[in-house]
N, C-alpha and C positions, 0 to 999 in steps of 0.2 A: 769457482769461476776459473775458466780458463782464459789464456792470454798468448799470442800467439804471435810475432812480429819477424817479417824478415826485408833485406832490401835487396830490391833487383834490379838491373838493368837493361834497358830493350834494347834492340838493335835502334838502330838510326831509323826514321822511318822520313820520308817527303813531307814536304809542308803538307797541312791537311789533315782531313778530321779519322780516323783510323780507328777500327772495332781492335780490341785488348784484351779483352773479358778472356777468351782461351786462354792465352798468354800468362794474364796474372793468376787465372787461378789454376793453372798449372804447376807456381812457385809456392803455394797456398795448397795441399796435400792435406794438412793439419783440421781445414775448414770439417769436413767429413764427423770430427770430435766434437763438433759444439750443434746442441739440440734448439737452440734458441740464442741470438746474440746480433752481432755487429760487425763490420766487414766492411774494411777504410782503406782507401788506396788515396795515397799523396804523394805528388810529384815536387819532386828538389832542385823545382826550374823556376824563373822568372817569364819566361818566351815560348812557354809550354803551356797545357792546363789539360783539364778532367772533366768532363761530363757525362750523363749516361743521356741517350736518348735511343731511336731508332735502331733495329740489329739485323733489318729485313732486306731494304732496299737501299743500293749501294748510291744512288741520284743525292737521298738525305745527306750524307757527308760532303759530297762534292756543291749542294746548294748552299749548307752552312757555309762554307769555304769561301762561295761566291758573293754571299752576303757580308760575313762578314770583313772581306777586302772591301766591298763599297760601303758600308760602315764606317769603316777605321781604313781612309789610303795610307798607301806608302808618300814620304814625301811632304808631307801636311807643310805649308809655309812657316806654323809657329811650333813645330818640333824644335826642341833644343838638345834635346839627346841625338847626335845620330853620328856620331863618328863609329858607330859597330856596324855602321851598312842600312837602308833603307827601310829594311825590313823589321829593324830591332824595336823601337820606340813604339809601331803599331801594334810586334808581339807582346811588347809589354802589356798594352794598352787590353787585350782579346784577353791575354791570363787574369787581369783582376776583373774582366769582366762574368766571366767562366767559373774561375775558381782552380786552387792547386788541391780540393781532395773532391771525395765521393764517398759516400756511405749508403750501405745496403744490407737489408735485415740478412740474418741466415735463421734459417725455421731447417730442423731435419738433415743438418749437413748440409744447407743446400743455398746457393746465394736468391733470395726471393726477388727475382727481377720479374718486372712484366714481361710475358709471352714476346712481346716487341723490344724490349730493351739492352742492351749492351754498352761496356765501358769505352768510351771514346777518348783514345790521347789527340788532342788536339795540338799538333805542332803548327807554331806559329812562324817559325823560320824558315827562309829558303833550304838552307843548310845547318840544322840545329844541333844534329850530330845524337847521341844514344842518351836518351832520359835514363835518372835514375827514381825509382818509386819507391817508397816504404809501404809495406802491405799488411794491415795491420788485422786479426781477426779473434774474438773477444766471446766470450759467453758461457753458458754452464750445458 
């Protein structure tokens, strides 16, 4: 078995849901070595999160976004958290909804996502500034 772990850092990216997939597994070279296994990206944010969905049409990310502000507002009258700014309490609220990892088989070197699928950082903050991820890939 092999085992394979590194952490990276993205740039700053806008509030909003954001394709990654190139990115991380640019940092992930290694993946190529494993025939069969496992392939985990986890983000070392609270206001942040991870999902894979959609990798086609760019409307998908910008409706999550739409949705999930009417969802979870800014401002909610029974927030008690909110001296980090208006936006902080509901990014919290989107990451446990979400989730801070993703896991994705790898068959052949290769991460097995569907034909439509890509990793999505989902920043939750106006201003969240550069996530960092551990990128984890696993198998024999």
């Amino acid at each position: 078995m092999k085992f394979y772990q590194k952490q990276i850092q993205l740039k700053p990216y806008p509030r909003g849901f954001h394709l990654i997939t190139d990115e991380v597994l640019k940092s992930m070279s290694e993946l190529k070595e494993i025939s069969t296994g496992q392939f985990q990206v986890f983000i070392k944010h609270t206001s942040a999160s991870l999902t894979i969905n959609e990798n086609a049409d760019h409307t998908v990310r910008s409706d999550f976004e739409s949705h999930f502000n009417t969802m979870i507002p800014e401002n909610a009258p029974y927030f008690q958290h909110t001296y980090e700014g208006s936006d902080d309490m509901p990014a919290h609220i989107k990451s446990s909804l979400l989730g801070a990892s993703v896991q994705v088989p790898i068959t052949n070197g290769k991460l097995n996502l569907g034909i439509w699928q890509g990793i999505y950082l989902c920043e939750h903050r106006n201003h969240g500034g550069s996530r960092k991820l551990v990128v984890t890939a696993f198998g024999i």
